[in-house]
MARDREN-42537 format. One record per residue (C-alpha): residue in one letter; x, y, z. Coordinates in pm, whole numbers, padded with zeros to 5 digits, always signed. Layout:
BEGIN
AXYZ;...
% end
This chain:
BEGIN
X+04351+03383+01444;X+04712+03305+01298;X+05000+03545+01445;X+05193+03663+01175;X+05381+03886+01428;X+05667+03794+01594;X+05673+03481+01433;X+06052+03290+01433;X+06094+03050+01127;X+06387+02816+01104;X+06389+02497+00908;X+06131+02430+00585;X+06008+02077+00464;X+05772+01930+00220;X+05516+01706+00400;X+05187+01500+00300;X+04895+01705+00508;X+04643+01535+00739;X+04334+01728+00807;X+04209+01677+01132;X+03847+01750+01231;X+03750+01850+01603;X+04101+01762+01771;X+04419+02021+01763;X+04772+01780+01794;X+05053+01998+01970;X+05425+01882+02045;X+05541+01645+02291;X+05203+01468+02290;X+05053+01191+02139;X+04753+01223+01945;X+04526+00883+01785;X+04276+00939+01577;X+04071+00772+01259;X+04101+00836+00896;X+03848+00727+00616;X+03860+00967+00378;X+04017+00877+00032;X+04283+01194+00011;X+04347+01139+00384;X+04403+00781+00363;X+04650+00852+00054;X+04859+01087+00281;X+04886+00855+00502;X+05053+00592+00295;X+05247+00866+00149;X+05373+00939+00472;X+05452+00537+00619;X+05687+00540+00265;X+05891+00818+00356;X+06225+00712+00584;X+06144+01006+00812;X+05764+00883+00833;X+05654+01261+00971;X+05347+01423+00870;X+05188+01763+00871;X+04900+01804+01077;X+04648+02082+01071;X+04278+02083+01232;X+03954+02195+00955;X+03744+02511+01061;X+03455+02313+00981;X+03458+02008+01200;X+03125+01885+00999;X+03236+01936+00658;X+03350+01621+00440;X+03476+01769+00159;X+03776+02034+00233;X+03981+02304+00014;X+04315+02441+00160;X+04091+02718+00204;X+03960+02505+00489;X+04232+02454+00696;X+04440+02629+00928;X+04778+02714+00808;X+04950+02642+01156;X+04966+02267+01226;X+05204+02034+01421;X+05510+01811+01222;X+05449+01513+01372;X+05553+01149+01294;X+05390+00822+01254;X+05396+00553+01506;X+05106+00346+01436;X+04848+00235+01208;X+04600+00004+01271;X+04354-00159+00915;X+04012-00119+01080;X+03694-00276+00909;X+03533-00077+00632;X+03837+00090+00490;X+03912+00321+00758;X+04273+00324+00923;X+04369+00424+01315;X+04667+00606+01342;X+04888+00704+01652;X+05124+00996+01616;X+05403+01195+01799;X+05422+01564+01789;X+05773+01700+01718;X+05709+02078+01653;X+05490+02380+01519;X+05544+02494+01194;X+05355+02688+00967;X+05220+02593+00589;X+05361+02849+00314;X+05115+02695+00076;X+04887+02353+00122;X+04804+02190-00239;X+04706+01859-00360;X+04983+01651-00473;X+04871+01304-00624;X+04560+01276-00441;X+04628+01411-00130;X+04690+01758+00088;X+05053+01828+00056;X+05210+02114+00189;X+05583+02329+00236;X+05580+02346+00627;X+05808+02613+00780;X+05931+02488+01164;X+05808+02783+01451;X+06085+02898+01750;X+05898+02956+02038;X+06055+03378+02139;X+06106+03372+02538;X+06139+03677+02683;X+06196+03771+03098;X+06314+03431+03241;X+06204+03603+03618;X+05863+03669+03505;X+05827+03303+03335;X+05905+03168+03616;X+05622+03344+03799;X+05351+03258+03571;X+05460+02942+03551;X+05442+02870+03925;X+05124+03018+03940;X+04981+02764+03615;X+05120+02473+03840;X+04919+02581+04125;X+04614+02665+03949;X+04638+02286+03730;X+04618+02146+04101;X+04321+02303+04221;X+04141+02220+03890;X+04224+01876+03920;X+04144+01865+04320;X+03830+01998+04225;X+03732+01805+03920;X+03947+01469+03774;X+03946+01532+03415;X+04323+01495+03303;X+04409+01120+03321;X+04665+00923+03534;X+04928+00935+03285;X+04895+01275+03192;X+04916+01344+03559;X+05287+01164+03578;X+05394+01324+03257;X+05317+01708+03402;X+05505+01629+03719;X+05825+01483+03598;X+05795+01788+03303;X+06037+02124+03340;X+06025+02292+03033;X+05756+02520+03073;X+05648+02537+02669;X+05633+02145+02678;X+05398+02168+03045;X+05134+02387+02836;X+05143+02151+02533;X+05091+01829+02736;X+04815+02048+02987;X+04624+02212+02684;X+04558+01922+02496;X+04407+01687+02732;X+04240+01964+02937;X+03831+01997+02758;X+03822+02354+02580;X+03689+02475+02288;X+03907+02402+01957;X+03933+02740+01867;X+04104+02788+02204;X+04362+02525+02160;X+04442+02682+01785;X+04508+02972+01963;X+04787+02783+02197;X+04956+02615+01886;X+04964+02944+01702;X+05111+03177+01978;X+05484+03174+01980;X+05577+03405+02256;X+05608+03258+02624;X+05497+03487+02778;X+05193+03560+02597;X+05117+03147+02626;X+05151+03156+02975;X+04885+03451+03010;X+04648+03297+02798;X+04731+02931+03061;X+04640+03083+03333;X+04322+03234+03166;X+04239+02910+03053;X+04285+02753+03401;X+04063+03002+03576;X+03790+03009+03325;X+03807+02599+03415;X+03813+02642+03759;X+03491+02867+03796;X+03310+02585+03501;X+03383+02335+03727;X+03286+02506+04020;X+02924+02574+03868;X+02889+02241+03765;X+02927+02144+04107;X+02660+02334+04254;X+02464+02313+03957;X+02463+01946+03996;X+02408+01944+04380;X+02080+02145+04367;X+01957+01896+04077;X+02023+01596+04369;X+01859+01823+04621;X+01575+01844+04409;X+01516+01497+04255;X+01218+01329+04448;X+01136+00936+04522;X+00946+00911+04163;X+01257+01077+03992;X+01497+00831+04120;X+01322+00585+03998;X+01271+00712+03698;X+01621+00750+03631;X+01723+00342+03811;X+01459+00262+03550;X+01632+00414+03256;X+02023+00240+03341;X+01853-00076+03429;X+01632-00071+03031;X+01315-00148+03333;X+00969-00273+03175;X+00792+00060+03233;X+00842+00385+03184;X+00781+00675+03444;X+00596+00611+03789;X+00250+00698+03767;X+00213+00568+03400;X+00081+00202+03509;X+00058+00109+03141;X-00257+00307+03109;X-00224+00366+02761;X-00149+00000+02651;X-00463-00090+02909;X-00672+00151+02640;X-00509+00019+02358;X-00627-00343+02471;X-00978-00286+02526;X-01010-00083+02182;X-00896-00431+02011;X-01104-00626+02203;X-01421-00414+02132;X-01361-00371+01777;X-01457-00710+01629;X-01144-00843+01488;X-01059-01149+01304;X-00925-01367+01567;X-00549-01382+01416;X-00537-01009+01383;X-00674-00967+01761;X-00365-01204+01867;X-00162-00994+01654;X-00220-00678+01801;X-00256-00773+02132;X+00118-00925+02110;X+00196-00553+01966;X+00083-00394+02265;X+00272-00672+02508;X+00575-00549+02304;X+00452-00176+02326;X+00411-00262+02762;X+00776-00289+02759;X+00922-00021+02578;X+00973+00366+02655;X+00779+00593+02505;X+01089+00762+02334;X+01144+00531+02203;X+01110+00480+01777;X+00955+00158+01763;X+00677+00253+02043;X+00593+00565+01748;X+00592+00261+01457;X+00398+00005+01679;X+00110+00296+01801;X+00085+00398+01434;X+00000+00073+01341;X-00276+00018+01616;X-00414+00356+01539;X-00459+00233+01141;X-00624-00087+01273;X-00845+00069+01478;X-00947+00329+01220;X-01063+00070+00970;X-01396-00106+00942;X-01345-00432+00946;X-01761-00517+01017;X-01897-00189+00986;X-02170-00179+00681;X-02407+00048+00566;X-02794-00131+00470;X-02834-00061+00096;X-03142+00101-00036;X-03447-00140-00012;X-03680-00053-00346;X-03577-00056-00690;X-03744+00231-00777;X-03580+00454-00508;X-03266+00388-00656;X-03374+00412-01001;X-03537+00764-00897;X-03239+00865-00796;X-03010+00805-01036;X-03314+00961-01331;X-03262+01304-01058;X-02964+01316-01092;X-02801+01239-01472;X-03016+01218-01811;X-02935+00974-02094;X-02686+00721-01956;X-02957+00426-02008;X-02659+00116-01970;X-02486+00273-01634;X-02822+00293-01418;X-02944-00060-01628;X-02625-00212-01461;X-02670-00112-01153;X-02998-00193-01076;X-02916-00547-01202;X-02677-00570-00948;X-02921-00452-00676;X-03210-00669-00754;X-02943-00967-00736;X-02830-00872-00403;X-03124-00865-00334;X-03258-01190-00402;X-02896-01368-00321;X-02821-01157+00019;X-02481-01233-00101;X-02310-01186-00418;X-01937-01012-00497;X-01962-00691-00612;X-01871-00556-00983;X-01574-00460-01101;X-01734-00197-01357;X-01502+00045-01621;X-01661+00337-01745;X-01531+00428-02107;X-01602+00725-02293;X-01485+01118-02373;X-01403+01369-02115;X-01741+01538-01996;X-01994+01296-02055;X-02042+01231-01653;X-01815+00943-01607;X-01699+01072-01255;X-02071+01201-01142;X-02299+00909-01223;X-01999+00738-00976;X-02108+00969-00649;X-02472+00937-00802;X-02465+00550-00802;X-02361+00568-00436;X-02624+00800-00323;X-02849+00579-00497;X-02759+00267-00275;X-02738+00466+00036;X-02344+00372+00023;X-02028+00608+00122;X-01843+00690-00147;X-01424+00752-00194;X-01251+00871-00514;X-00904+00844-00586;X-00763+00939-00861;X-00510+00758-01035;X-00356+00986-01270;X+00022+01022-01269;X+00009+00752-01012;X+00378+00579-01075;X+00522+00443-00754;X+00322+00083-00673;X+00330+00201-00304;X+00069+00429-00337;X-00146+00130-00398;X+00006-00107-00168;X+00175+00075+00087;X+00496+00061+00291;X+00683-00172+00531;X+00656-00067+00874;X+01030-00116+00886;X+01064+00250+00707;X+01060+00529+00878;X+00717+00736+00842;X+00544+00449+00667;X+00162+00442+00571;X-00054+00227+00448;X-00171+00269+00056;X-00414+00485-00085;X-00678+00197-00128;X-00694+00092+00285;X-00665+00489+00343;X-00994+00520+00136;X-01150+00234+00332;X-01080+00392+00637;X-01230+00734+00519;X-01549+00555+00415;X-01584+00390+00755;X-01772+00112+00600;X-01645-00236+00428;X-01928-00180+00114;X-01836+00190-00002;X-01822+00288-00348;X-01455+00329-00456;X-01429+00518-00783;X-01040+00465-00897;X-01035+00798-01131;X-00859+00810-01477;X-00767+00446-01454;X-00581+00498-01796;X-00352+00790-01667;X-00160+00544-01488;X+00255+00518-01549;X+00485+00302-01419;X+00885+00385-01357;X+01175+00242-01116;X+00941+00213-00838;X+00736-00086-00969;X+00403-00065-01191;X+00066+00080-01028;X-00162-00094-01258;X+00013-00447-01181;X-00068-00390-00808;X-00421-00315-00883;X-00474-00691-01036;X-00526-00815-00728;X-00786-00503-00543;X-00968-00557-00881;X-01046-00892-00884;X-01352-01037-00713;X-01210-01354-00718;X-00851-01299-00482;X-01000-00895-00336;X-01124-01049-00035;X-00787-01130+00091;X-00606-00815+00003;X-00291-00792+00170;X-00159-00440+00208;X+00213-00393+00286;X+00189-00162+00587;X-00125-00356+00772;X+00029-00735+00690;X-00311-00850+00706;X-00526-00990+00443;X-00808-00717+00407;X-01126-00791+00257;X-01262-00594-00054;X-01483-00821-00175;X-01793-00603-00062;X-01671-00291-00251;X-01825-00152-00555;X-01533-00067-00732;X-01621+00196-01055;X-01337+00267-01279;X-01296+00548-01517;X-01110+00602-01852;X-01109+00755-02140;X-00930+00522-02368;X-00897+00132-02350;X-00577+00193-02530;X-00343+00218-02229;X-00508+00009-01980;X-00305-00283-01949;X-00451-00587-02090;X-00433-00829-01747;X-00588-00541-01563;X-00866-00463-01861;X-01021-00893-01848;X-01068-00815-01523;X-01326-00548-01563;X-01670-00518-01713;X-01646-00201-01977;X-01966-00001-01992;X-01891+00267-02284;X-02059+00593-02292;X-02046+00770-02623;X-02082+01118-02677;X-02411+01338-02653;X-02621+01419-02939;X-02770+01856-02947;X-03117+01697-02828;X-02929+01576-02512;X-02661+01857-02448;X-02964+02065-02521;X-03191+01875-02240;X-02897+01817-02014;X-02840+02197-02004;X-03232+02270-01943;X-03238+02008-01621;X-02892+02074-01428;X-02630+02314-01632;X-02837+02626-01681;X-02976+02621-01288;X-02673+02494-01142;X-02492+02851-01303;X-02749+03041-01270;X-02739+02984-00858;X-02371+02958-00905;X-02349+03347-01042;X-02640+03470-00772;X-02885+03447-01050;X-03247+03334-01063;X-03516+03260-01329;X-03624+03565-01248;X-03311+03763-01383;X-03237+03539-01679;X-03466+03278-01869;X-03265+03041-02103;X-03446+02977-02442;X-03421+02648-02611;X-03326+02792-02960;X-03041+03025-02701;X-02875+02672-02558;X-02862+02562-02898;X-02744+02799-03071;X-02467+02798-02812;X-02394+02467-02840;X-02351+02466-03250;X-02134+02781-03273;X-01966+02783-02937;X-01855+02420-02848;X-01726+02151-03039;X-01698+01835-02741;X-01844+01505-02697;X-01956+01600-02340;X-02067+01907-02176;X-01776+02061-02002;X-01731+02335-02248;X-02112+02418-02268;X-02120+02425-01901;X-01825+02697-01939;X-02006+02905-02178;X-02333+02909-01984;X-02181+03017-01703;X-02001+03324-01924;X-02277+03423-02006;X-02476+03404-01669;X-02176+03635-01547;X-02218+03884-01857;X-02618+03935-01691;X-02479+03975-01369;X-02236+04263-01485;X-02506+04388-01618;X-02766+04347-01316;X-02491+04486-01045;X-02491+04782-01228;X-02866+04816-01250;X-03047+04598-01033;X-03429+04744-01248;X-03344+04579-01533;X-03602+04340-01643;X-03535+03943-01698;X-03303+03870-01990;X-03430+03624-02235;X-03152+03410-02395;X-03179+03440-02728;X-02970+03333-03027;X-02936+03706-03089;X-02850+03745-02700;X-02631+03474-02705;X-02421+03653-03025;X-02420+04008-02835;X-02260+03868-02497;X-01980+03607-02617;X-01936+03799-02974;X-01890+03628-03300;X-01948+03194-03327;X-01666+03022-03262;X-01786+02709-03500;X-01973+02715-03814;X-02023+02529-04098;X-01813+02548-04403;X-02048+02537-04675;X-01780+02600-04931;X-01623+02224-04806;X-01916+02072-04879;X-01904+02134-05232;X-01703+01910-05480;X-01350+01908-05469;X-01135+01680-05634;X-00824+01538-05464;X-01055+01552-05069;X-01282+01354-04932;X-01428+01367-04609;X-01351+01098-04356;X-01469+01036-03979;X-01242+00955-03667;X-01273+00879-03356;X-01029+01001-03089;X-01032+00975-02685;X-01202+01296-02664;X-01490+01166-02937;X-01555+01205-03299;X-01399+01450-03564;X-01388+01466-03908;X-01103+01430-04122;X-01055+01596-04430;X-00793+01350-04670;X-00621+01531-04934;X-00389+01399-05263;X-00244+01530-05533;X-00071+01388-05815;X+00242+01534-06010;X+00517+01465-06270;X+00752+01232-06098;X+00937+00883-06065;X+00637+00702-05862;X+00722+00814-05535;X+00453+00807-05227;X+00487+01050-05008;X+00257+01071-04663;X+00231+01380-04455;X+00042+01490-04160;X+00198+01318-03867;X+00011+00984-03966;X+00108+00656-03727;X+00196+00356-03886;X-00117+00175-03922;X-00274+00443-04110;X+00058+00433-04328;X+00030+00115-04394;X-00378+00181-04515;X-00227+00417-04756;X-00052+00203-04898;X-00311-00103-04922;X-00556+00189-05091;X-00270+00285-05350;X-00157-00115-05421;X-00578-00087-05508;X-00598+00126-05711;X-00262+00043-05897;X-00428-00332-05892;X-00758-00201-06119;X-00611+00082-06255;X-00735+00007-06624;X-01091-00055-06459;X-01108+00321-06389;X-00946+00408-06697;X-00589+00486-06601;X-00276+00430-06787;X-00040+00169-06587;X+00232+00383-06681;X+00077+00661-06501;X+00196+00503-06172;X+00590+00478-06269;X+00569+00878-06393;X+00352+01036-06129;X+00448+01100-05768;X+00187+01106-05537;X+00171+01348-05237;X-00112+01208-04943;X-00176+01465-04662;X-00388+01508-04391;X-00408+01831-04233;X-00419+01926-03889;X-00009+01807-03890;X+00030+01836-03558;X-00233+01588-03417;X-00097+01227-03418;X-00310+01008-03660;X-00345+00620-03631;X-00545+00349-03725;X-00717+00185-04046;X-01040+00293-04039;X-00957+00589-04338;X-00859+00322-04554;X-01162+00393-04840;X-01139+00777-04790;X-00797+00746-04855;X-00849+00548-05197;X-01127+00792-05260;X-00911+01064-05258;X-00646+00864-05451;X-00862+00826-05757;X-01031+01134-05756;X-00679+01335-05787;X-00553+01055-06045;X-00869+01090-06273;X-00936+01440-06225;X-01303+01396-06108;X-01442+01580-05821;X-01545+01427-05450;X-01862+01460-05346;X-01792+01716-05018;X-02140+01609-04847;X-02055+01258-04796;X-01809+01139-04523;X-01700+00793-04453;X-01511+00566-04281;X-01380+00227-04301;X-01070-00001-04368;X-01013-00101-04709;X-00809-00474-04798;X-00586-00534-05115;X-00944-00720-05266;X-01156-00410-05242;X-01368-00529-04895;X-01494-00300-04646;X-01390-00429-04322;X-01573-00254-03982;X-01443+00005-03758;X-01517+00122-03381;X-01687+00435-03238;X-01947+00424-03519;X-02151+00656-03286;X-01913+00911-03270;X-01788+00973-03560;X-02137+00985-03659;X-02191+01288-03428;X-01912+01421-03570;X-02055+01471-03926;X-02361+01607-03790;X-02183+01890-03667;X-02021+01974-03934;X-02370+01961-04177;X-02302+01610-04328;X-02603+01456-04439;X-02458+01118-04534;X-02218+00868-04428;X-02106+00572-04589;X-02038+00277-04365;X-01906-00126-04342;X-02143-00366-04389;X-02037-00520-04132;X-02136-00202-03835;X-02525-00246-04027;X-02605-00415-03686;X-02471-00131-03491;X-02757+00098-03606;X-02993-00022-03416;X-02788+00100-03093;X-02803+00509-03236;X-03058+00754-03125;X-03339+00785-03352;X-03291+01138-03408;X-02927+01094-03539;X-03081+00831-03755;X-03339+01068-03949;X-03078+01345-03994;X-02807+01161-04092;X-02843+00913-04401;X-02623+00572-04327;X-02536+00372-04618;X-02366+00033-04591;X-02135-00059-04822;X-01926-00374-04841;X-01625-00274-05093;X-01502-00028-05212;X-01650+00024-05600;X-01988+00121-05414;X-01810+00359-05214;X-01690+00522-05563;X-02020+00476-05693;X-02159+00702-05438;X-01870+00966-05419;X-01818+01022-05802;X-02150+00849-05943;X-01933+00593-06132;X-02065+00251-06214;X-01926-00040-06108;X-01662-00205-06322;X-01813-00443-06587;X-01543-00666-06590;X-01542-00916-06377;X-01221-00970-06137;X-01051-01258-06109;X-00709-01363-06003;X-00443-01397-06272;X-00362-01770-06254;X-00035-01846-06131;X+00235-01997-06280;X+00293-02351-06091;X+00545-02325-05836;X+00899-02482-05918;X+01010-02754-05665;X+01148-02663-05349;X+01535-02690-05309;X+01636-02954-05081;X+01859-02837-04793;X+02120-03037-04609;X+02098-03058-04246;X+02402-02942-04154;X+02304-02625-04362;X+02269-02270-04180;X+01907-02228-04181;X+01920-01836-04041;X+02059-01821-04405;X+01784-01997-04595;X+01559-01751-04845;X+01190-01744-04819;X+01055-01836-05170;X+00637-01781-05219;X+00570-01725-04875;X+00757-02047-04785;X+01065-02116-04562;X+01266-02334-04828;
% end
């Protein structure tokens, strides 16, 4: 758009640079305008220092863009100088200036903070003084008919153009206060021939006559056409009247009104929504707050609030169902009959807050939707993991914009019913951040003794809960806070043993993938010894996630095989069968680890996903002493290595080892799978087991696994997940398992057929666990503590003494 033709430069300056967005300032006008931004703001005060006060200013390209380059800015501007400036609140300045002349910017950098730029001044180039003078007679007549026929240039302006002579300074002062696009008015500063200026003048005043002209007519056929309701409409709108267009007759709020009186509200909520739709009577539909205050009577509405579905009436309909539907799982469907037949008998009781505890796949989530069927209840999930913002659980303010209610009021209005069955999904997945902590908000939905006044951000209402069978699920207590875990009853479900996988996949796995894969018992006929074998070789779970995977592999494998050739006769599932589809067993047992090995022993876990073994391996060698631990162990279990090796160290001449072995032997502990995390004490005596057998050189029995935590005395203390980790050796071909005394009582809870394959022996310290591992004897002497020496008196320390300073002598703060 700049004219670098017949352009007339005369006298150069160095000026601080204001860029100006959506306004062009031209000579012999004054032009006011705000500044805010920082580099603006600086030329400014750069400017007021300067004895000459002028400033260069140009207008952006971009009237929305904040940020600006000199990229961004026109290179012809207006010199102009500064006449006012005004501190307005918030750090932004009002400043009046005077335009002197047009110049041009050679260059436009920033110069300690701000735009500065080397301006060169533009000579306007007349031309035919005759022919001027005609144009210009013509641009006076045409600025009169514009304004006769539309007032937009202001008194002043008016006086200014009549007393003006000079016909570059008449364009200036018309131009800028006539309404044209900026790009336009750019145009005007940048053109430095007369006669050119006065072309594009009278263009300019046409093109304004014939806008103004069409907004006349335009504007009388929209009066012509406005009816009675129309006018009112509009008198309405100016005046801010009470309704909104004729013909509405609050219609809306009349429906909103009988809605809340039908529903059954509390009393206080009725008032409180019936004052919401007195405000919502006087507002415009346009407007925002008639959106927030609809929204808000919508979610009211939608809620139950007495709505209640009759629980089943017979015990043994519900117990029926629950049998259908899951096998094993004897506590679960215990508990929740007990809870029936009380509700029974009281009519009224608050409902559980039950936690359901055990390894993925064991039916945590599906006993949940099979509890509800059971009591003829609806039934909501919502899962909870990755939850981290406590506004999914509470909700927003209606003050924000697009608020909704939480996740826990949005389930209760999905279930349509005040006594659903609300299973809160992987209750341990949940992580907290800047937004506030989920599992704090869920104290109070999860506690029958405050959840029947739950108050939830968006309704401002307490809500009651109190009715709601809440089920959690998790797979580790671990990370369940402990406020939120007291207030829960924990039902643990341990893993399943082959009988049960074997029976579960008879009853619901093998028919539910059979229909799944368009098969029937007519294509395909699953054979006991098949489901085993496929559970031993090709799964290694607590649950039955994995076995449902492989059955359904191979129910596609038959119907590959039956697309092709729809005669085939019905496939009998075989262990042989089961081999040819999914190819070589995935698991099978190690023989060659079951032999004696010295240096391992066998040890039992118990993780979040169920049991495992856990192979524990030392080694001794020539050294200085030194312990080192490898396998990614935690800190506890660190810490059990340690308490096995003091031990050991402790008795050493009981098991016939030289004390001096100790000082000139390092000893290397590992446990291998590296990259698993490992915590916890319960591998305290396989650890020690392993210790001795690769100081003395005897061998580990490989057939014997075993867990428990070992103390500096020799005890056996008792460990968790007993169970599991029992399961765990079973798989792998362990026959026997050496146990606390102290879990002896926990027998009783195993199956029996995990009790007659699996030989428990209960020890109670650790020479009987060495008795049974290496066949040694327990020692003959007898141990008893080395007699102390009597302690020396303790020093006396003055009060005025430092006492963050003070040793700790025998145990005891001197």
């Amino acid at each position: 758009m700049e004219n670098e033709k017949n352009t007339v430069i005369t006298k150069t300056n160095i000026l601080p640079v204001i860029p100006l967005r959506g306004k062009v300032a031209f000579p012999h006008t004054t032009v006011t305008f705000e500044v805010g931004r920082e580099m603006t703001l600086k030329a400014v005060e750069r400017a007021s220092q300067s004895a000459d006060r002028q400033i260069f200013i140009c207008t952006q390209k971009i009237t929305e863009q904040d940020e600006v380059s000199s990229e961004d800015l026109y290179t012809v501007g207006c010199v102009a100088k500064l006449k006012q400036i005004a501190q307005l609140p918030g750090g932004v300045m009002r400043v009046a200036c005077e335009g002197l002349y047009r110049a041009k910017a050679r260059s436009i950098t920033v110069d300690s903070g701000h735009f500065s730029a080397v301006v060169d001044e533009l000579i306007l180039k007349r031309g035919d003084d005759t022919l001027e003078e005609a144009y210009f007679r013509t641009a006076k007549a045409l600025v009169k008919d514009v304004l006769s026929s539309d007032g937009k240039l202001v008194k002043d302006v008016l006086h200014k153009l009549d007393l003006c002579t000079d016909v570059d300074e008449y364009i200036d002062i018309a131009i800028a206060a006539m309404r044209v696009k900026l790009e336009i008015k750019q145009k005007f500063l940048e053109e430095t021939r007369l006669i050119e200026r006065l072309k594009l003048f009278e263009k300019c005043l046409n093109d304004e006559l014939e806008i103004s002209k069409l907004e006349k007519k335009i504007s009388t056929a929209v009066r012509q056409n406005i009816d009675k309701s129309q006018k009112e409409y509009y008198l309405r709108e100016q005046l801010k009247a009470i309704h909104g267009e004729l013909g509405d007759d609050g219609k809306e709020e009349d429906e909103y009104r009988a809605k809340i009186l039908a529903k059954g509200l509390p009393e206080d909520l009725e008032k409180k929504c019936l004052k919401e739709i007195d405000r919502l009577s006087k507002m415009q539909s346009s407007s925002p707050e008639y959106t927030v205050i609809t929204g808000y009577l919508e979610q009211v509405l939608a809620l139950p609030w007495t709505e209640e579905t009759t629980d089943t009436a017979e015990l043994s309909v519900c117990e029926s169902v629950l049998d259908t539907d899951h096998y094993g799982l004897e506590k679960i469907k215990e508990r929740i009959l007990e809870y029936l037949a009380v509700l029974q008998l009281t009519g009224n009781m608050k409902a559980p807050i039950l936690c359901f505890v055990g390894p993925p796949g064991v039916g945590k989530t599906s006993i949940a939707k099979s509890v509800a069927r059971a009591l003829n209840r609806k039934f909501v999930r919502m899962s909870l993991g990755g939850v981290k913002d406590e506004a999914e659980i509470r909700g927003h303010r209606r003050t924000y914009i697009g608020a909704m209610p939480g996740r826990i009021i949005y389930g209760m209005k999905n279930a349509g019913s005040i006594n659903p069955v609300f299973l809160l999904d992987e209750i341990d997945k949940i992580t907290s951040d800047m937004h506030g902590d989920p599992s704090a908000a869920l104290l109070e939905a999860l506690d029958p003794e405050q959840n029947s006044t739950f108050r939830d951000r968006f309704l401002e209402y307490p809500y009651d809960l109190s009715k709601v069978l809440f089920i959690t699920t998790a797979n580790s207590l671990d990370t369940i806070p402990a406020p939120l875990r007291d207030r829960m009853e924990i039902i643990e479900l341990s893993g399943y043993t082959l009988e049960e996988k074997t029976e579960i996949a008879r009853r619901y796995l093998v028919p539910k993938q059979l229909a799944a894969n368009g098969l029937t018992h007519e294509n395909a006929t699953f054979l006991e010894n098949g489901v085993t074998y496929a559970i031993e070789g090709y799964t290694r779970e607590a649950g039955v996630r994995t076995l449902e995977r492989t059955i359904g592999s191979i129910c596609r494998k038959i119907a590959v095989r039956y697309a092709s050739d729809k005669t085939l006769p019905c496939v009998e599932v075989t262990p042989e069968k089961v081999k040819e589809l999914l190819g070589a067993p995935v698991f099978t047992i190690d023989t060659a680890a079951l032999k004696p090995q010295i240096g391992a022993v066998v040890g039992l876990a118990w993780t979040a996903v169920g049991g495992t073994t856990l192979t524990v391996e030392a080694t001794g060698f020539a050294g200085k002493g030194e312990v080192k631990l490898t396998g990614k162990l935690g800190d506890v279990m660190k810490e059990s290595a340690l308490a096995a090796l003091s031990f050991i160290r402790a008795h050493a001449d009981e098991y016939g080892l030289d004390s001096e072995l100790f000082s000139k032997t390092d000893l290397h502990i590992h446990v291998p799978e590296g990259a698993t995390p490992k915590d916890g004490p319960s591998a305290g005596i396989t650890i020690a087991s392993a210790i001795l057998s690769a100081l003395t050189g005897k061998a580990a029995r490989g057939d014997i696994a075993m867990t428990g935590e070992i103390t500096l005395r020799g005890n056996v203390l008792p460990i968790g997940g007993l169970k599991e980790k029992a399961l765990a050796a079973r798989r792998v071909g362990i026959k026997t398992v050496l146990i606390p005394k102290g879990n002896e009582k926990d027998l009783e809870k195993l199956p029996a057929v995990l009790k007659s394959d699996v030989e428990f022996v209960p020890v109670s310290t650790v020479d009987e666990v060495f008795k049974r591992v290496f066949d040694l004897d327990p020692p003959k002497k007898k141990r008893t503590p080395k007699k102390r020496a009597t302690p020396k008196p303790l020093p006396i320390v003055p009060e005025n003494a430092n006492r963050d300073s003070v040793r700790c002598i025998d145990g005891v703060n001197a």
